[in-house]
NUDOMAR-799452 format. One record per residue (C-alpha): residue number from 0; x, y, z. Coordinates in steps of 0.001 Angstrom, whole numbers, plus 524288, in hexadecimal, padded with zeros to 5 digits. Layout:
BEGIN
i, east, north, up
NUM, X, Y, Z
...
This chain:
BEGIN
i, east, north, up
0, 80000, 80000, 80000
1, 80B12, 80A7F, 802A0
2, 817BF, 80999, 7FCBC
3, 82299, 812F0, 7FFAD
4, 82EE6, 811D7, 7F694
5, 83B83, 816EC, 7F746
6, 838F2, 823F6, 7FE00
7, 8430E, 82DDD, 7FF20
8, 841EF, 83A7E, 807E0
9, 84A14, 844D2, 80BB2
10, 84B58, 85340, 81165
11, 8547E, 85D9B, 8102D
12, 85C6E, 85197, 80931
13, 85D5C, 84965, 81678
14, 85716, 83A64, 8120C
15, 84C6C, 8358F, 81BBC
16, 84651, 82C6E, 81466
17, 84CC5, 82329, 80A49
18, 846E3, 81A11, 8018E
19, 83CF2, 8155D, 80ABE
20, 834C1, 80A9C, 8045C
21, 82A4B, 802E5, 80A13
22, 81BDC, 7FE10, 80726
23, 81046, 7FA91, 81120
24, 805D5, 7F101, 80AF8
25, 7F88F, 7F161, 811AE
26, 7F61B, 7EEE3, 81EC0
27, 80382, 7F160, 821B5
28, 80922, 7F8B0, 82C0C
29, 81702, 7FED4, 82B76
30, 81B6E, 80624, 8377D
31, 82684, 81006, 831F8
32, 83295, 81474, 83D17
33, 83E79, 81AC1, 83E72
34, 84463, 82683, 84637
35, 83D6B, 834D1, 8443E
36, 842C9, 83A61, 83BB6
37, 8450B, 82F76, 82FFC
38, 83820, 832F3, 828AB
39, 82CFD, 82B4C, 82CA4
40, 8237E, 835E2, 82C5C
41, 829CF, 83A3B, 81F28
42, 8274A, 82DD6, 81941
43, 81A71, 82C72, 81DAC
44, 81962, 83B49, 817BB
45, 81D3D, 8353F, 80B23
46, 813A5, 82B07, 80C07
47, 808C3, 83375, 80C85
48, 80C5A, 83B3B, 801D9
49, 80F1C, 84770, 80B59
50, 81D65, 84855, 809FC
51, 824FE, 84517, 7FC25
52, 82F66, 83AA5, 7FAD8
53, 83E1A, 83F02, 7F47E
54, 83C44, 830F0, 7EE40
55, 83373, 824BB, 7EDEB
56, 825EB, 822FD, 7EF33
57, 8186F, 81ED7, 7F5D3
58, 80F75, 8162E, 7F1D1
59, 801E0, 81290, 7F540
60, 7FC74, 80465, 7EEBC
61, 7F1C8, 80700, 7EA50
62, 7F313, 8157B, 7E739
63, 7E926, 81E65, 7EF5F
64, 7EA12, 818D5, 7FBB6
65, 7E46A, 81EC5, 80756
66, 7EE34, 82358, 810E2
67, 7EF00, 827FF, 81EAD
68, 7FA2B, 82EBB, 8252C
69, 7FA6F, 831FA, 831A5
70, 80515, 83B67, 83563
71, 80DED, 83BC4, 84005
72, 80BD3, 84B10, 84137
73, 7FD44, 84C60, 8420C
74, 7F6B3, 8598B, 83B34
75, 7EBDC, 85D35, 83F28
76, 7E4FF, 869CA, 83F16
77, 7E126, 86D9F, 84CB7
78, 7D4B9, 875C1, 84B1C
79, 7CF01, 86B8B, 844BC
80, 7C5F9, 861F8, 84A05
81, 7C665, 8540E, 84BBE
82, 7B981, 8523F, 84250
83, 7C032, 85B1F, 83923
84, 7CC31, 8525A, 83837
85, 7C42E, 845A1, 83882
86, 7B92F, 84B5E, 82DB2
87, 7C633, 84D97, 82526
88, 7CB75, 84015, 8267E
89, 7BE86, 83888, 822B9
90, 7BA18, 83746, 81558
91, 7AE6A, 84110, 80E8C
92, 7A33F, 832E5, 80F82
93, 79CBF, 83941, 8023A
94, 7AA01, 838A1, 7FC30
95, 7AB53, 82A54, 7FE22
96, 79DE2, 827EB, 7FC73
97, 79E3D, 82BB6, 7ED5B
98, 7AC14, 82520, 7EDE9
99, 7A5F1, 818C8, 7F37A
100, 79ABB, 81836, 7E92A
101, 7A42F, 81954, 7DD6A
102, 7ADCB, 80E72, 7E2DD
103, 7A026, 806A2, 7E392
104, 79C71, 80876, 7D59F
105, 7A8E0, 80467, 7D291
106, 7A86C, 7F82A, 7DA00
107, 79AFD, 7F501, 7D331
108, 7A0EA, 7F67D, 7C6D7
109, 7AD19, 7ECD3, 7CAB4
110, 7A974, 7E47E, 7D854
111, 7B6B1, 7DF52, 7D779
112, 7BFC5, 7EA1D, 7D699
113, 7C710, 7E895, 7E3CE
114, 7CD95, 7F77D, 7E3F1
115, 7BFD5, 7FC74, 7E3A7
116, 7BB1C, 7F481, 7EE7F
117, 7C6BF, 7F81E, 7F60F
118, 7C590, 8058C, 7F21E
119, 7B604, 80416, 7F6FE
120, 7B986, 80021, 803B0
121, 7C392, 80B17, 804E2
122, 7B87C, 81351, 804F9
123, 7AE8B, 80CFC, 80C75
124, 7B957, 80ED3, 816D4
125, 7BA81, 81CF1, 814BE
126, 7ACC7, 81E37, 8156A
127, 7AB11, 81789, 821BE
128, 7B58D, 81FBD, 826D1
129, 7AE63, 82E41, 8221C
130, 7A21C, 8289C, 8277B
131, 7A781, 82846, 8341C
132, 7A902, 81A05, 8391D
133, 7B7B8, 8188D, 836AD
134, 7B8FF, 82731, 83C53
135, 7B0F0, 8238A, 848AB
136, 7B8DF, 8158B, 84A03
137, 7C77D, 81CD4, 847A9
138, 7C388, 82803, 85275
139, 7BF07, 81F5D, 85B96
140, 7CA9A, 8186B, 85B45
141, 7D443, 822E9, 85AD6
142, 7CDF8, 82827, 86763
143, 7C84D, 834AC, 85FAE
144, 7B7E8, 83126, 8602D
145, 7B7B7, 8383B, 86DCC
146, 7BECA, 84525, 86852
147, 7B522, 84DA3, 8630E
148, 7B570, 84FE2, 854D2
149, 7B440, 860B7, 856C6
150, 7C157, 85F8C, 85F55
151, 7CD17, 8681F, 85783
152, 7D763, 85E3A, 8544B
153, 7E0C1, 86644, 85C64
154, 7DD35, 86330, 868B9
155, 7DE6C, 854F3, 867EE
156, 7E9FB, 84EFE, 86E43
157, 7F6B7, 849B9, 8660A
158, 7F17C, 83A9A, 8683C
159, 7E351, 83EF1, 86360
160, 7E94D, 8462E, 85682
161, 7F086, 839FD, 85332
162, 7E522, 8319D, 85507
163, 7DD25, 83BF5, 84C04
164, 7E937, 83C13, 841F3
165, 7E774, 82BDA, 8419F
166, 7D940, 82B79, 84221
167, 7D954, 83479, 836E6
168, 7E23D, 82D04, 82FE7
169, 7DB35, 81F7F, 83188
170, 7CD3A, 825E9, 82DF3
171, 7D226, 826D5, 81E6E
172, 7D4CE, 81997, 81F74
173, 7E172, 818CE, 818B5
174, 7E49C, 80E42, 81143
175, 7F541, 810F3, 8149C
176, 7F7D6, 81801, 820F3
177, 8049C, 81FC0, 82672
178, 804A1, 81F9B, 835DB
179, 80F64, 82A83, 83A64
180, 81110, 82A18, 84763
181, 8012F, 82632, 849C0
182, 804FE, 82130, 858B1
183, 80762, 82E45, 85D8D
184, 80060, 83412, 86800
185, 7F869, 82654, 86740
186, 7F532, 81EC3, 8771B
187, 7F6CA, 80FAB, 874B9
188, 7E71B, 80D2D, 87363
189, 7E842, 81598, 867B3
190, 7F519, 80F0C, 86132
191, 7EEE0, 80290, 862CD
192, 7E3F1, 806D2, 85D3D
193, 7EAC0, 808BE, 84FEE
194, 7F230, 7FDEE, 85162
195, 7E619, 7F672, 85040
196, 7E13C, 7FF1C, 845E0
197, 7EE1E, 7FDF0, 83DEB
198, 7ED23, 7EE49, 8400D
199, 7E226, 7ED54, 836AB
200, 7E47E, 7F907, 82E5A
201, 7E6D6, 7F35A, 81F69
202, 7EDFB, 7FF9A, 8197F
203, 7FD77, 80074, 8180A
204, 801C3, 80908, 8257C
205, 80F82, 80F3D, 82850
206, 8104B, 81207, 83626
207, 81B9D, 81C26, 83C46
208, 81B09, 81A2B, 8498D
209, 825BB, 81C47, 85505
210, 819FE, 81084, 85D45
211, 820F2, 80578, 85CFA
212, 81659, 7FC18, 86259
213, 80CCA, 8026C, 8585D
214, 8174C, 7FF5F, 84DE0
215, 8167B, 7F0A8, 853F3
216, 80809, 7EF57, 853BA
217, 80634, 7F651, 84688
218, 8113F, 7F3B6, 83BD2
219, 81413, 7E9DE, 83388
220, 820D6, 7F09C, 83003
221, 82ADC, 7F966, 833D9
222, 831F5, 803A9, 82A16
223, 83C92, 80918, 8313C
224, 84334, 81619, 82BA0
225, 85276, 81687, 82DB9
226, 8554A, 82329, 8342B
227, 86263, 8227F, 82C9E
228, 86133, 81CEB, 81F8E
229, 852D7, 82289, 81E06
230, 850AD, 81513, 817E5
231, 84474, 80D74, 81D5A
232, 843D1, 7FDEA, 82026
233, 83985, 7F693, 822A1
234, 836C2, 7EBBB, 82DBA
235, 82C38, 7E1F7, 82E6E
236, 82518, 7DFF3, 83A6E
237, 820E1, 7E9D1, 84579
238, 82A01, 7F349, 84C1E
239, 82D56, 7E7C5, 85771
240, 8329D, 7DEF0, 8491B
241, 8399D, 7EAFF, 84459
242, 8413A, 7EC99, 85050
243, 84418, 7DDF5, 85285
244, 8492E, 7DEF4, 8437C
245, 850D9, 7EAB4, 843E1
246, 8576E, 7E457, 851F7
247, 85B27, 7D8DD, 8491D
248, 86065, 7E124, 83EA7
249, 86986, 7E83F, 84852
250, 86BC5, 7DCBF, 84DE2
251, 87102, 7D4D7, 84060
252, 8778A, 7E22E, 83D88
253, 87EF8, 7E341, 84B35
254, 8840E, 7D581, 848B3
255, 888EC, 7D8FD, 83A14
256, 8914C, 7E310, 83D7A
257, 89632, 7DC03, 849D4
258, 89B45, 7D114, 84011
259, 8A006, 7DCC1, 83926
260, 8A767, 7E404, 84198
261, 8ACDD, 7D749, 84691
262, 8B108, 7D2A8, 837D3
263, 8B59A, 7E131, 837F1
264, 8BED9, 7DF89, 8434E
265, 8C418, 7D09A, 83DC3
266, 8C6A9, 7D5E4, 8310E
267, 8CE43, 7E222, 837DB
268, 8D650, 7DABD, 840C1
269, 8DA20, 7D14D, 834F9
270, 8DF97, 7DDF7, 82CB3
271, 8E806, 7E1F2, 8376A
272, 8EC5F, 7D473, 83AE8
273, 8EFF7, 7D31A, 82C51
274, 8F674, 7E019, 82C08
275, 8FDE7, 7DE01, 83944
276, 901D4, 7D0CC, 833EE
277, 906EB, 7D6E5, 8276F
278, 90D94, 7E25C, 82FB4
279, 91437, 7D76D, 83804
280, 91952, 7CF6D, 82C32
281, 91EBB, 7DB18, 8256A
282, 92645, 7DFD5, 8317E
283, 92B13, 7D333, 835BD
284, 93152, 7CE58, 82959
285, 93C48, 7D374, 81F87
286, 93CC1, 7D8ED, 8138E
287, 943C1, 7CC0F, 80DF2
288, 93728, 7C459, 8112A
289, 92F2E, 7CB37, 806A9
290, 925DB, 7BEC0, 80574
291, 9228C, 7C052, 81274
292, 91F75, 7D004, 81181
293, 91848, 7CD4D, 80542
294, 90DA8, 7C5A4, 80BB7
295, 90D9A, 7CF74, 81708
296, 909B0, 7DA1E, 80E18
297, 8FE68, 7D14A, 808C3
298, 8FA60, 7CF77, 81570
299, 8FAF4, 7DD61, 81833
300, 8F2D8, 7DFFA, 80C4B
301, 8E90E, 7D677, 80E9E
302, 8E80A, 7E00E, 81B9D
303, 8E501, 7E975, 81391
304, 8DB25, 7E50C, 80A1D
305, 8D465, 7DFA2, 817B7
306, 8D57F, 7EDC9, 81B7B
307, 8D029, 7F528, 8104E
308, 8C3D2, 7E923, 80E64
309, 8BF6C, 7EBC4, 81CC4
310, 8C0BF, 7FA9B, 81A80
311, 8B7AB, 7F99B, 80E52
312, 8ADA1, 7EFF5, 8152A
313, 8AE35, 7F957, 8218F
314, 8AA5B, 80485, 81708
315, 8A14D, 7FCF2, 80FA6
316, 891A6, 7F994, 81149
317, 89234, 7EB44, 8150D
318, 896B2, 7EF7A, 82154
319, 88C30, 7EE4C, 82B6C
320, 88C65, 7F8DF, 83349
321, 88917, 7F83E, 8432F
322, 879BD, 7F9B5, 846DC
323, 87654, 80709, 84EF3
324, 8710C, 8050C, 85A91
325, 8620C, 808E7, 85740
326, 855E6, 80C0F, 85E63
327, 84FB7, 7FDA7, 8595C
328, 85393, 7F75B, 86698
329, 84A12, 7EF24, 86FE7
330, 84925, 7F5D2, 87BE4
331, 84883, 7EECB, 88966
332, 842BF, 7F852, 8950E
333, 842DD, 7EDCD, 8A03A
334, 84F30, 7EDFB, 89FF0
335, 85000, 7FA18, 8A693
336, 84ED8, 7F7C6, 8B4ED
337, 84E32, 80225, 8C305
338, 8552B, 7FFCA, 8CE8A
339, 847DD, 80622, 8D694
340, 8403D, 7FBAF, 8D2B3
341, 83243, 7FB8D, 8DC02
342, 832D5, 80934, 8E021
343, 8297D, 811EE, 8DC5C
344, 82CB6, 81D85, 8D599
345, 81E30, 822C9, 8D3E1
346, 8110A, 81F30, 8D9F1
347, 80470, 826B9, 8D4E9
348, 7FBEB, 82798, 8DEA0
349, 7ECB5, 82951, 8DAD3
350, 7F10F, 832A3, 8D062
351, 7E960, 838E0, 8C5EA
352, 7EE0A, 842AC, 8BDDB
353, 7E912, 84C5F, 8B451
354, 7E757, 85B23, 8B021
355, 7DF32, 863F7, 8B7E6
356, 7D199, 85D03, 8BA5C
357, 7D4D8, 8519C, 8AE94
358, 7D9D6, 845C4, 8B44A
359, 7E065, 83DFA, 8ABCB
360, 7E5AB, 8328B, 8B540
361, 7DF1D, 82EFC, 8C11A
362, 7E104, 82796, 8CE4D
363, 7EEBF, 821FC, 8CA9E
364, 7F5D4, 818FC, 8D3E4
365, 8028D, 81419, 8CCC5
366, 8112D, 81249, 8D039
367, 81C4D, 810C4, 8C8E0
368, 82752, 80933, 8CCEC
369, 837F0, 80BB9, 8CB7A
370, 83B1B, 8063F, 8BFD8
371, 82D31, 804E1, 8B946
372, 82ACA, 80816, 8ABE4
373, 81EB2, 80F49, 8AB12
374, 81546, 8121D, 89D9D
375, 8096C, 81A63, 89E31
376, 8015D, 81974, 893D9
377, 7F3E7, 81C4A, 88FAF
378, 7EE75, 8256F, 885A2
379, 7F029, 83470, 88224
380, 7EAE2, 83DB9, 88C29
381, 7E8ED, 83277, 89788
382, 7F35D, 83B39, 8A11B
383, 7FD3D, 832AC, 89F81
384, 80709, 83F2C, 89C6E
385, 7FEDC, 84592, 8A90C
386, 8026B, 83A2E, 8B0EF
387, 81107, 83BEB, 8AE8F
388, 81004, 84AF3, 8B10D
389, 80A2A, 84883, 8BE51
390, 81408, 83CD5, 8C0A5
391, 81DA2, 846F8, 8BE65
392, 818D7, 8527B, 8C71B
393, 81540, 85AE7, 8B9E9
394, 80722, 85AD7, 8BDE3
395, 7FFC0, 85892, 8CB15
396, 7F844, 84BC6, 8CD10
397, 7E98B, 84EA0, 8CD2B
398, 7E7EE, 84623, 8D87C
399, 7F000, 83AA0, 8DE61
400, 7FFE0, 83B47, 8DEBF
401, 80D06, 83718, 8D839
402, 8170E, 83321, 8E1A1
403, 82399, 82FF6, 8DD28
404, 82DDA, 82637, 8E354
405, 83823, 82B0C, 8EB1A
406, 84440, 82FDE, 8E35C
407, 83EEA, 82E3A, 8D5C2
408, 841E9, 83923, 8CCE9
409, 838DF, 83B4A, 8C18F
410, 83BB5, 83E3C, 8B46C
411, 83157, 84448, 8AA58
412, 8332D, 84220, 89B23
413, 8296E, 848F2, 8959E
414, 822DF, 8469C, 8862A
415, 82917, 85362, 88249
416, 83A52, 8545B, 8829D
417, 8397E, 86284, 882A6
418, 84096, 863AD, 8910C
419, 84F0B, 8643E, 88D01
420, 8571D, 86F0B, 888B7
421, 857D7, 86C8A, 87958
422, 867E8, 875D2, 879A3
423, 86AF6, 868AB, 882CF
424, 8716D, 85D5C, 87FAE
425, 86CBC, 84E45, 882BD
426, 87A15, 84E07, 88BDD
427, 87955, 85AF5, 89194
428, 869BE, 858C4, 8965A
429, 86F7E, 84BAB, 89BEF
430, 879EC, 854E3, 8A378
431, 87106, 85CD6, 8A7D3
432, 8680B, 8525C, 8AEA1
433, 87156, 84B04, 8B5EA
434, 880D0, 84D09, 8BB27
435, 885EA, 84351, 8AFB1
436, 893D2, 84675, 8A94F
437, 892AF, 8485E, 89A1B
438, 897AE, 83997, 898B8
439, 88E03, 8342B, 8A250
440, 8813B, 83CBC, 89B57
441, 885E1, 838D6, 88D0B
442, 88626, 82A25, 89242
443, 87A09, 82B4F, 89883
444, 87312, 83079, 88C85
445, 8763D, 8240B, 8867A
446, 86F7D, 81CD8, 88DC9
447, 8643E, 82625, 886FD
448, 8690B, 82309, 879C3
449, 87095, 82FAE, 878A7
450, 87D3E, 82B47, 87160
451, 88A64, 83355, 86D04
452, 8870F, 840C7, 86A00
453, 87922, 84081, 86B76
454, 87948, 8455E, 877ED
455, 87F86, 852D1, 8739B
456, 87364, 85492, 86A3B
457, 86AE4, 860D4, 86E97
458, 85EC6, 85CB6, 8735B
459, 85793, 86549, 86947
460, 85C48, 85AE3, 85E4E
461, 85A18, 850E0, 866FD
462, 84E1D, 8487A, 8603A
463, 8425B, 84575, 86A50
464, 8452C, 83709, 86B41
465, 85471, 83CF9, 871B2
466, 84D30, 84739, 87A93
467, 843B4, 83B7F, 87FD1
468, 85054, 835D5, 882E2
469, 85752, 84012, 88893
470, 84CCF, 8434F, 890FF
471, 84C5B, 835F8, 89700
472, 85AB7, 83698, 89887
473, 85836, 84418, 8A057
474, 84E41, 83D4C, 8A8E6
475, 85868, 832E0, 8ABB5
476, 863BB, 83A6E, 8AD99
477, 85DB2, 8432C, 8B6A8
478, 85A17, 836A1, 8C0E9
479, 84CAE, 83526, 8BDBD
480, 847B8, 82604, 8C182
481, 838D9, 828C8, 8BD39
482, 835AC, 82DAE, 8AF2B
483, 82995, 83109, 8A9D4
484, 8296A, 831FD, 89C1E
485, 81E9B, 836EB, 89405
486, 81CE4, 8333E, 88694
487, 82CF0, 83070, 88663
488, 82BC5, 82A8E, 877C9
489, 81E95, 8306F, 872C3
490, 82719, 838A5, 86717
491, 832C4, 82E05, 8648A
492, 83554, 82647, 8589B
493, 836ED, 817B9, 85A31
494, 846AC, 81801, 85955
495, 84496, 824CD, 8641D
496, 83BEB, 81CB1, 86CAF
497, 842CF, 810BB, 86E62
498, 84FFA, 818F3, 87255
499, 84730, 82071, 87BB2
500, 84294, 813C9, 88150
501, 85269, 80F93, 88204
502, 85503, 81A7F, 889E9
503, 84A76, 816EB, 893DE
504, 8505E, 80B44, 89736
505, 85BEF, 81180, 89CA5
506, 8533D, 81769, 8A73B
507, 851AD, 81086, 8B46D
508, 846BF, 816C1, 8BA46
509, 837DF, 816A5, 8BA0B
510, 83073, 81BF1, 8AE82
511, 82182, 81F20, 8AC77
512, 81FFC, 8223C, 89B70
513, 81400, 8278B, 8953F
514, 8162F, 81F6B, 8889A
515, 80C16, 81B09, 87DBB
516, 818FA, 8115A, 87778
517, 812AE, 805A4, 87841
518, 81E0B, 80086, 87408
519, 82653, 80769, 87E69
520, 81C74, 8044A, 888CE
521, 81EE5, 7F49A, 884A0
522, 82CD3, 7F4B7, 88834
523, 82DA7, 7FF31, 8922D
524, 822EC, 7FF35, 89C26
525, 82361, 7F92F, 8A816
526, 817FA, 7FDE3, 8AB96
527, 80C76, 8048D, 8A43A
528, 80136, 80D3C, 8A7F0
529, 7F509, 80E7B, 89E12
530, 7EE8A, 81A2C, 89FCC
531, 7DF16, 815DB, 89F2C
532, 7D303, 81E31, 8A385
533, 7DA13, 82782, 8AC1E
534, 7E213, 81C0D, 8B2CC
535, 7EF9B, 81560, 8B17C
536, 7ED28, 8065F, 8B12D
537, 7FAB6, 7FFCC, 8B33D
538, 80066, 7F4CC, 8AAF2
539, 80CCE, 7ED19, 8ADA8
540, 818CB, 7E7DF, 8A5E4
541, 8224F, 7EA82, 89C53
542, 81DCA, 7E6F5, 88E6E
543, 81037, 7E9EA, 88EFA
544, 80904, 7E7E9, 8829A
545, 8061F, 7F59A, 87C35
């Protein structure tokens, strides 16, 4: 159904994408990665016909396909209302009506004509839609029925415009779909939702998304952009087959150039036991033995022609050349262990929290352990961001208390990583937080996956993925044993996420996360709270099914 070939693109004569060729038949899913910044949105761009390609080209089998793109930067004119929007998105009925009736005649004429049924049922579809019951069934799922229709589209919250954007996009039932970023904002009854929904759509889909369970529960392939060659290679299976297959490959590389480096190191301790052997004939003997020297120069040309056949191998392309350590690792979080285990570093005590006379949380009566590894989770606008402010003395408790355990110090990571002093390095913020010696804070910062010189970057050309980072290596470095964390990987790209989540482990303490990761909450959480009807309800164990 779509069929991308050999695209080229470029700007200001910098290569992002190069001949990137794929094709998605129907019903298949493609989930399409990579580090910001290598083009996904671009190529999706191209897709659509929004942005032009410097070479190559789309195609749609058959021609005149419906499409629906939902963009990762959503547009939408705030003064107008949600009916406005929705009465835009649906069909004109009398339209299809007449368009119905002439696909009918035409069926009469030839019963067996299979396009035209095809193209009949296309419209029946459409019509269904315009007449409401496909627009009534798509709201009500998306969580919209209960919003009225005269509300501006500007005062609905980021998760609602993204469920809007989608809902929109699924009402013109497209027949090939381009998902950028459609997990955003999204609580997990929504993205399972349209995991479902996705599960028996029949249409060709290419998915960006930074979800990695959603990329697991929804793709049948992986196309995975090199952030250096701008090439793009495919990988069959879900993202958990893609990672087990790129391991591998490192895996069968890493052992190559061991046996390389080793045949490297035979070879160049043969030329220099040739050579010395040569050296030693030549000065041990006398001129009138010149059979003797004769073979000694032979030998100490052989040398040489070793030399010069392991200098052009070294220069050449069959040399395998050593993997980079890369963000495709498998993480393991219990491994991280506190030496406080059993005493508690918080205790809610008949807690409810809120704004003013809204209560948002009620009657909570929860502790949290040294050591535990806490998620809370629920959906958009429950208070689980409130909870964390109170938690952390930013806001009063509208009734009950937070007591903390004795000589826990708290740290606060916030959504936003606006708090630092962008003229600053990554080193001197680490200086200024705790008495460490320049050696000490650049070693330290490795543990956070700050290596060589990137330490010395500004922080204004630090990306987000480095400030989330930094900021938990702040926290750390300043003696903090409790973190809260709110919406630590919200913004991240996969590769940013999973060194994020390798930096956590390096921390002993106790954490509490507001995190919608499913995929993060699987292999992190000790612990997880589920924000449901005003109350926390408490589930145990690491590995949860999300």
């Amino acid at each position: 159904m779509l069929t991308v070939n050999r695209i080229s693109k470029s700007f200001n004569h910098v290569p992002l994408l190069k001949d990137i060729t794929f094709s998605i038949g129907p019903g298949e899913r493609a989930g399409l990665i990579g580090h910001n910044g290598t083009g996904k949105t671009t190529l999706m761009r191209i897709i659509a016909g929004e942005e032009t390609a410097d070479s190559g080209n789309v195609l749609f089998t058959p021609s005149g396909l419906r499409l629906g793109y939902l963009h990762q930067a959503l547009e939408f004119n705030p003064s107008r209302t949600i009916g406005e929007v929705l009465n835009d998105a649906v069909d004109d009925p009398r339209f299809l009506e007449d368009e119905l009736a002439t696909i009918a005649a035409a069926l009469a004429e030839d019963p067996d004509q299979a396009e035209l049924q095809t193209a009949y049922d296309r419209v029946l579809t459409r019509m269904n839609s315009a007449q409401g019951g496909l627009l009534s069934s798509i709201l009500s799922n998306m969580g919209l029925d209960s919003i009225e229709t005269c509300q501006p589209v500007g005062l609905l919250s980021g998760g609602q415009k993204t469920r809007l954007a989608l809902a929109l996009v699924l009402l013109r039932d497209p027949e090939v779909l381009l998902l950028d970023e459609p997990t955003n904002h999204l609580d997990i009854k929504m993205l399972e939702w349209l995991e479902a929904w996705l599960a028996t759509y029949d249409g060709a889909a290419l998915i960006v998304s930074h979800d990695r369970t959603f990329l697991d529960r929804t793709v049948s392939t992986i196309l995975d952009i090199d952030p250096i060659h701008h090439t793009l290679r495919a990988y069959h299976g879900n993202y958990s087959d893609y990672l087990e297959q790129v391991t591998e490959q490192r895996e069968r590389q890493l052992s190559a150039w061991k046996d390389q480096e080793y045949e490297i190191m035979r070879l160049r301790q043969d030329i220099v036991r040739t050579r010395e052997q040569a050296r030693y004939v030549e000065i041990t003997t006398h001129p009138n033995q010149p059979g003797v020297r004769r073979i000694a120069k032979k030998v100490a040309r052989k040398a040489a022609s070793r030399e010069k056949k392991l200098e052009r191998y070294l220069e050449s392309d069959e040399r395998v050349d050593k993997p980079e350590r890369t963000w495709q690792m498998k993480l393991d979080f219990s491994a991280v262990e506190s030496t406080h285990i059993g005493h508690d570093v918080v205790r809610l005590q008949d807690l409810s929290v809120g704004y003013g006379d809204v209560t948002l949380l009620s009657n909570l009566n929860l502790t949290i352990t040294s050591g535990q590894r806490v998620v809370l989770t629920g959906p958009n606008g429950a208070g689980k961001t409130t909870l964390l402010k109170t938690i952390a003395g930013q806001i009063p408790p509208l009734a009950g208390r937070v007591k903390l355990g004795a000589s826990v110090k708290m740290g606060y990571m916030t959504q936003e990583q606006d708090r630092f002093d962008a003229g600053l390095t990554a080193l001197e913020t680490i200086l200024r937080a705790a008495a460490m010696t320049e050696t000490e804070a650049r070693s330290f910062l490795h543990y956070f996956l700050f290596k060589d010189d990137d330490s010395l970057m500004p922080i204004s050309n630090l990306s987000f993925g480095e400030r989330s980072r930094l900021a938990l290596a702040k926290l750390v470095a300043e003696g903090c044993t409790f973190l809260l964390l709110d919406e630590p990987i919200n913004h991240l790209d996969i590769p940013s996420r999973t060194r994020f989540e390798e930096a956590l482990t390096h921390f002993p303490g106790t954490i509490l996360a507001v995190v919608h990761d499913r995929y993060f909450i699987s292999r992190f959480a000790s612990h997880v709270w589920q924000v449901e009807n005003g109350r926390l309800v408490e589930s145990i164990g690491l590995g949860r099914s999300f």
